[in-house]
C-alpha positions as CSV (number, residue, x, y, z in Angstrom):
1,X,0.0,0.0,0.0
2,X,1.2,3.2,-0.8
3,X,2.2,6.3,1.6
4,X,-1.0,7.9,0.2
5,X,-3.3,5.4,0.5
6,X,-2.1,4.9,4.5
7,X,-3.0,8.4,4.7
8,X,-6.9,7.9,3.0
9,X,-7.2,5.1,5.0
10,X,-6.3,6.8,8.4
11,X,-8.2,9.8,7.5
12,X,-11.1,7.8,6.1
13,X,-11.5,6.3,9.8
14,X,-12.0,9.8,11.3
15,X,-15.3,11.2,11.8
16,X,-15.7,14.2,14.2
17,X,-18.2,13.5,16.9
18,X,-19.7,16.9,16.7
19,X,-22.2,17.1,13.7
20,X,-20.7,21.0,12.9
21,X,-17.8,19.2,11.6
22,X,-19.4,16.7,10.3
23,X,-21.0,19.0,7.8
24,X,-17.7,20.9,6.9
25,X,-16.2,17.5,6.0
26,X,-18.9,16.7,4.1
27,X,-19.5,19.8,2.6
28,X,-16.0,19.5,1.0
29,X,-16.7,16.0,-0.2
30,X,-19.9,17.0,-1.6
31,X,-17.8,20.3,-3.5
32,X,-15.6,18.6,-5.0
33,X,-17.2,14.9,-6.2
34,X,-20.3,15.1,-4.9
35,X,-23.3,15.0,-7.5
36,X,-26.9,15.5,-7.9
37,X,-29.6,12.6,-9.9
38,X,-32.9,12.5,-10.4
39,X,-35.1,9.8,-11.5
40,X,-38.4,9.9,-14.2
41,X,-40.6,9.6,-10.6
42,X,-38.8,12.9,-9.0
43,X,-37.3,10.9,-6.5
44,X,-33.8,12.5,-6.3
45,X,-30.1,11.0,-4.6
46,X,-26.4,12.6,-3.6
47,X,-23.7,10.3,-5.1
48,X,-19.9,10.6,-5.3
49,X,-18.0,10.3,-8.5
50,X,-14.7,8.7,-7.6
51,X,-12.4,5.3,-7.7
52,X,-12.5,6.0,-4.0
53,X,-14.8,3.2,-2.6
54,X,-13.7,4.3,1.3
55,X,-14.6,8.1,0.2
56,X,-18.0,6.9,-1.1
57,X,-18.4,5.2,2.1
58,X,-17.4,8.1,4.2
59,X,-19.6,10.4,2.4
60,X,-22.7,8.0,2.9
61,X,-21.8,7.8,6.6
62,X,-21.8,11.8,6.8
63,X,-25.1,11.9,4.9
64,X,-26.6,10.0,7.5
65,X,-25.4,11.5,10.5
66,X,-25.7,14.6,9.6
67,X,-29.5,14.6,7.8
68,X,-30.6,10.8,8.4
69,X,-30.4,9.7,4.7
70,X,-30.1,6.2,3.8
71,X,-27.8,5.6,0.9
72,X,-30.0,3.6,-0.8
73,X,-33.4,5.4,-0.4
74,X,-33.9,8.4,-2.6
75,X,-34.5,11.7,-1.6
76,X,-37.9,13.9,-1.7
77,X,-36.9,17.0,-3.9
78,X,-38.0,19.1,-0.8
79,X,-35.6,17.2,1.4
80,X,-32.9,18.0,-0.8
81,X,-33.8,21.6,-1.0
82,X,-33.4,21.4,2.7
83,X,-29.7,19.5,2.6
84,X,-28.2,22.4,-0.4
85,X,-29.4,25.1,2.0
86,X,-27.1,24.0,4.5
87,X,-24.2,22.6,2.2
88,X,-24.6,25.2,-0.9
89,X,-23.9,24.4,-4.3
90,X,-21.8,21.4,-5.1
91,X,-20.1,24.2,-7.6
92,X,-19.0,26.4,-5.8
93,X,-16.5,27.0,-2.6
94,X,-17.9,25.8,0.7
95,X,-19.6,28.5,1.9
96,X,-17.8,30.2,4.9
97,X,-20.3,29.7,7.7
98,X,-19.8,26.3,8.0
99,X,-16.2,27.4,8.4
100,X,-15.8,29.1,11.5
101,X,-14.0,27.2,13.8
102,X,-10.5,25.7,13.2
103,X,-12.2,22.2,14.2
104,X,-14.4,22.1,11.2
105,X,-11.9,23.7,9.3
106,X,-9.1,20.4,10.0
107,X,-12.6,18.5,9.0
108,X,-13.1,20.5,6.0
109,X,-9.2,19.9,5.1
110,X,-9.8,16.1,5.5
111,X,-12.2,16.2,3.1
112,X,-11.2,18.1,0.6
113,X,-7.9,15.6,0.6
114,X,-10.4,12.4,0.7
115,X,-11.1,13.9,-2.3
116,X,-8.6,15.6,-4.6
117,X,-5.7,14.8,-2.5
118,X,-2.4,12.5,-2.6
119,X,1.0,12.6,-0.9
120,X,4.5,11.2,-2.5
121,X,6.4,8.5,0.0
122,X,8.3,10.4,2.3
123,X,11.5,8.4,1.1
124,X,11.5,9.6,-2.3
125,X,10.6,13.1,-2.1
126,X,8.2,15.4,0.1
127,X,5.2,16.5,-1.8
128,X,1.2,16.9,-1.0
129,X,-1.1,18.5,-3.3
130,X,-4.9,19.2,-3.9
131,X,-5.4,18.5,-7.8
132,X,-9.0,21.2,-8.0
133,X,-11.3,21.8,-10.9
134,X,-11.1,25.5,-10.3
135,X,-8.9,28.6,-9.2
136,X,-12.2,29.7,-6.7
137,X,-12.0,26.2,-4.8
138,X,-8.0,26.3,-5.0
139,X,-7.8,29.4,-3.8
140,X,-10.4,28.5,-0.7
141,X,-7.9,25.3,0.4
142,X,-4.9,27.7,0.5
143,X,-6.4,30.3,2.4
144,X,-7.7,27.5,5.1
145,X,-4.1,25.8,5.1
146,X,-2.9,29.5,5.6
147,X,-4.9,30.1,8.7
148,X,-2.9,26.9,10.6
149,X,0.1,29.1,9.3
150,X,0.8,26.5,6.6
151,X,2.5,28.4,3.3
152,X,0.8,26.4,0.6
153,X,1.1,27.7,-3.4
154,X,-0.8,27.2,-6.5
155,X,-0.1,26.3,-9.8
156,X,-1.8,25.6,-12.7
157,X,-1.6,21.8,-14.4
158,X,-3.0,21.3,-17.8
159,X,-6.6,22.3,-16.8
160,X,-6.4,21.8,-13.0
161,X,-5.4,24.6,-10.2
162,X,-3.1,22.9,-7.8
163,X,-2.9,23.5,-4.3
164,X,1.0,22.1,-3.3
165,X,3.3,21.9,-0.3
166,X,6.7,20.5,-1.0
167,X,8.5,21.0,2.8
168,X,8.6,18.4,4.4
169,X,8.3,20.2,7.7
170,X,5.1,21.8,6.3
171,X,3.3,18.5,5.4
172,X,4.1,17.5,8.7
173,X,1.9,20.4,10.3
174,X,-0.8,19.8,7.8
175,X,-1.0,16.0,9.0
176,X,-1.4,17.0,12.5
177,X,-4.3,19.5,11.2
178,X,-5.9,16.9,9.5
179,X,-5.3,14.9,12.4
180,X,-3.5,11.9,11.0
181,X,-1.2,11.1,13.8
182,X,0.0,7.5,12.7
183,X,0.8,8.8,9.2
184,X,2.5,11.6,10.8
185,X,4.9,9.3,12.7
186,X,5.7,7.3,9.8
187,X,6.9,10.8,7.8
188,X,9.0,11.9,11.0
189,X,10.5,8.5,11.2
190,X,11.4,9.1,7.5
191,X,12.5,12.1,8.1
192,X,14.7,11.0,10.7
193,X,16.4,8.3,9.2
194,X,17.1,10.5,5.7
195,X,18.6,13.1,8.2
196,X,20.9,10.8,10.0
197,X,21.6,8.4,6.6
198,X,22.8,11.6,5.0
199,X,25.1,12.9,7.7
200,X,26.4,9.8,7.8
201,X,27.2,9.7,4.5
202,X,28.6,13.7,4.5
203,X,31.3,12.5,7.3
204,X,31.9,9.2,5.2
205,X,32.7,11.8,2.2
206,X,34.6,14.1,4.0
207,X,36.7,11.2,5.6
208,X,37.6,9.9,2.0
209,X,38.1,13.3,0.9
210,X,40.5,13.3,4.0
211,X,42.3,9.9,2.9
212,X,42.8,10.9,-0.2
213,X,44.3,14.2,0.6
214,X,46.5,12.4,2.6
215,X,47.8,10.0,0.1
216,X,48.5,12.0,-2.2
217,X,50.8,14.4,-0.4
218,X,52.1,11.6,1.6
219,X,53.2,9.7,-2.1
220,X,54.4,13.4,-3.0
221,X,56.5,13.5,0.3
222,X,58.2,10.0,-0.4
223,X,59.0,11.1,-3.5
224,X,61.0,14.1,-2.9
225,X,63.1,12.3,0.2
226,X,63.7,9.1,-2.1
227,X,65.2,12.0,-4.4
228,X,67.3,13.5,-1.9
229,X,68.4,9.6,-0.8
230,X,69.2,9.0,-3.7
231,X,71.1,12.0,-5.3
232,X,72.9,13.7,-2.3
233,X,71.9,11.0,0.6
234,X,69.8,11.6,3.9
235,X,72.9,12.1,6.0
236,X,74.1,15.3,4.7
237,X,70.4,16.6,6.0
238,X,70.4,18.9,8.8
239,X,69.7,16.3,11.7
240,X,66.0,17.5,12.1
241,X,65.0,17.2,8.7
242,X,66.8,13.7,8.2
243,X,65.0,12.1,11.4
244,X,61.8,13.9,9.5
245,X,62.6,12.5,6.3
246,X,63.1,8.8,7.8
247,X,60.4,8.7,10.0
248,X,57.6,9.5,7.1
249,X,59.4,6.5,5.1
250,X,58.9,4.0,7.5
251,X,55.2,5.1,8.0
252,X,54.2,6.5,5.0
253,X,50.4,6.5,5.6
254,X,50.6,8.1,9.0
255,X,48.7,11.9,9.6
256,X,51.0,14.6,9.7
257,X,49.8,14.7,14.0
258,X,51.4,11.0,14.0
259,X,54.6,12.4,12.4
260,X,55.0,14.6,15.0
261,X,54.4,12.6,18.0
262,X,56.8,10.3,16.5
263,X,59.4,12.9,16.6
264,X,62.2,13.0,20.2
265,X,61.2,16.1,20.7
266,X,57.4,15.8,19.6
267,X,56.6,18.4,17.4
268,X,52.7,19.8,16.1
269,X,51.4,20.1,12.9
270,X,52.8,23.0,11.7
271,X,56.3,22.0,12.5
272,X,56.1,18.6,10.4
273,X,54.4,20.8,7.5
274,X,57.9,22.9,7.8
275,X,59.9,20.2,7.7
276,X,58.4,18.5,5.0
277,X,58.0,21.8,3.0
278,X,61.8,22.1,3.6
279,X,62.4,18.6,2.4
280,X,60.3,18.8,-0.8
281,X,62.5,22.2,-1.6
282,X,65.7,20.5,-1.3
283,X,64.1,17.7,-3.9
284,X,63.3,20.3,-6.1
285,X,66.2,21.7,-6.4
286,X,68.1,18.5,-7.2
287,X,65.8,17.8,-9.6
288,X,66.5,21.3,-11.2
């Protein structure tokens, strides 16, 4: 199962005890796949077009709590009159009153993603969007995501205004909105493990980098002394550059700290990088 679907699925399970939020999520169900039918008799229904079976379900189970329709019984036209008075037209934005509080605004959130919305697995990428037929309804998501201070954007795609968050951080916040605590976990957890995974692999980097660095000048460093050995000999070196010299032949992969310690008197650092500075000028002058 897919990160999104975990998401549906936990979100699917939430219904808000009080019916005020109720309606909000259901009013954002309704707005964006909710539909109207009527048969030859009059007799009219609310339906759902979506792939979603749990969303279907979910919206059935609002219908009923909210204004005690079966799902399978139509409904009297004057019944219906009364249910678009209180949830407005299935075309246009929700319709603010029944967005007051921030309670039935998380519910109207968890709707609206029932809906038109998906999330990317947290391993590959962070992304959550709400793919929406129109800028108006768009436009109403952001604002409401805004109000949890929640920077969401929109773009256009093809012929669909999309509402998007791509931090990671900020996907968090919105799944504790929605409230979607056990999905929310799983992301941090994700989160956590990418964090540590790539400073692990920064220091593993930098420690090659470090190797390497150090082979190289140590190879460098051999070089020049087995020129001096060779062409003048390592006992007609001042005595601290020919202990120096010896010392970095017998341990040619040692850190330029080793070196030093090595050295009767120890020396630091900068006092090896002397020496062997020293050392590599004497080579290059033979060479010359």
């Amino acid at each position: 199962m897919s990160y999104s679907s975990k998401v549906r699925d936990e979100l699917t399970g939430k219904i808000s005890p009080a019916r005020h939020c109720q309606l909000a999520e259901l009013a954002a169900i309704t707005h964006f796949c909710g539909q109207i039918g009527r048969t030859d008799d009059g007799i009219c229904h609310i339906g759902f077009v979506t792939e979603k079976e749990a969303l279907v379900k979910k919206g059935f189970t609002l219908l009923k709590k909210t204004f005690n329709i079966d799902s399978v019984a139509g409904i009297a036209p004057e019944k219906l009159q009364d249910i678009l008075a209180v949830l407005g037209d299935f075309d246009d934005p929700v319709n603010g009153l029944l967005l007051k509080n921030a309670c039935c605004q998380r519910a109207f959130l968890r709707g609206a993603f029932l809906s038109v919305g998906s999330v990317s697995d947290p391993a590959k990428g962070y992304h959550l969007e709400f793919v929406c037929p129109d800028e108006a309804k768009a436009e109403q998501i952001r604002q409401i995501i805004g109000d949890f201070d929640i920077d969401a954007r929109v773009i256009m795609r093809k012929k669909y205004h999309v509402v998007y968050l791509k931090e990671g951080s900020a996907i968090v916040d919105l799944l504790n909105v929605m409230e979607a605590p056990i999905s929310l976990m799983e992301l941090v957890n994700t989160q956590i493990y990418k964090d540590v995974s790539n400073t692990v692999n920064r220091r593993v980097n930098c420690e090659i980098s470090n190797i390497r660095k150090t082979v190289t000048a140590s190879a460098r460093q051999i070089e020049d002394i087995e020129i001096i050995r060779t062409r003048m000999g390592l006992d007609r070196l001042p005595a601290p550059l020919r202990e120096m010299a010896e010392i970095r032949l017998e341990n040619p992969d040692a850190s330029l700290k080793d070196l030093g310690e090595w050295m009767d008197p120890p020396v630091g650092k900068s006092g090896v990088n002397h020496r062997l500075r020293k050392l590599s000028e004497i080579a290059e002058s033979l060479r010359d």
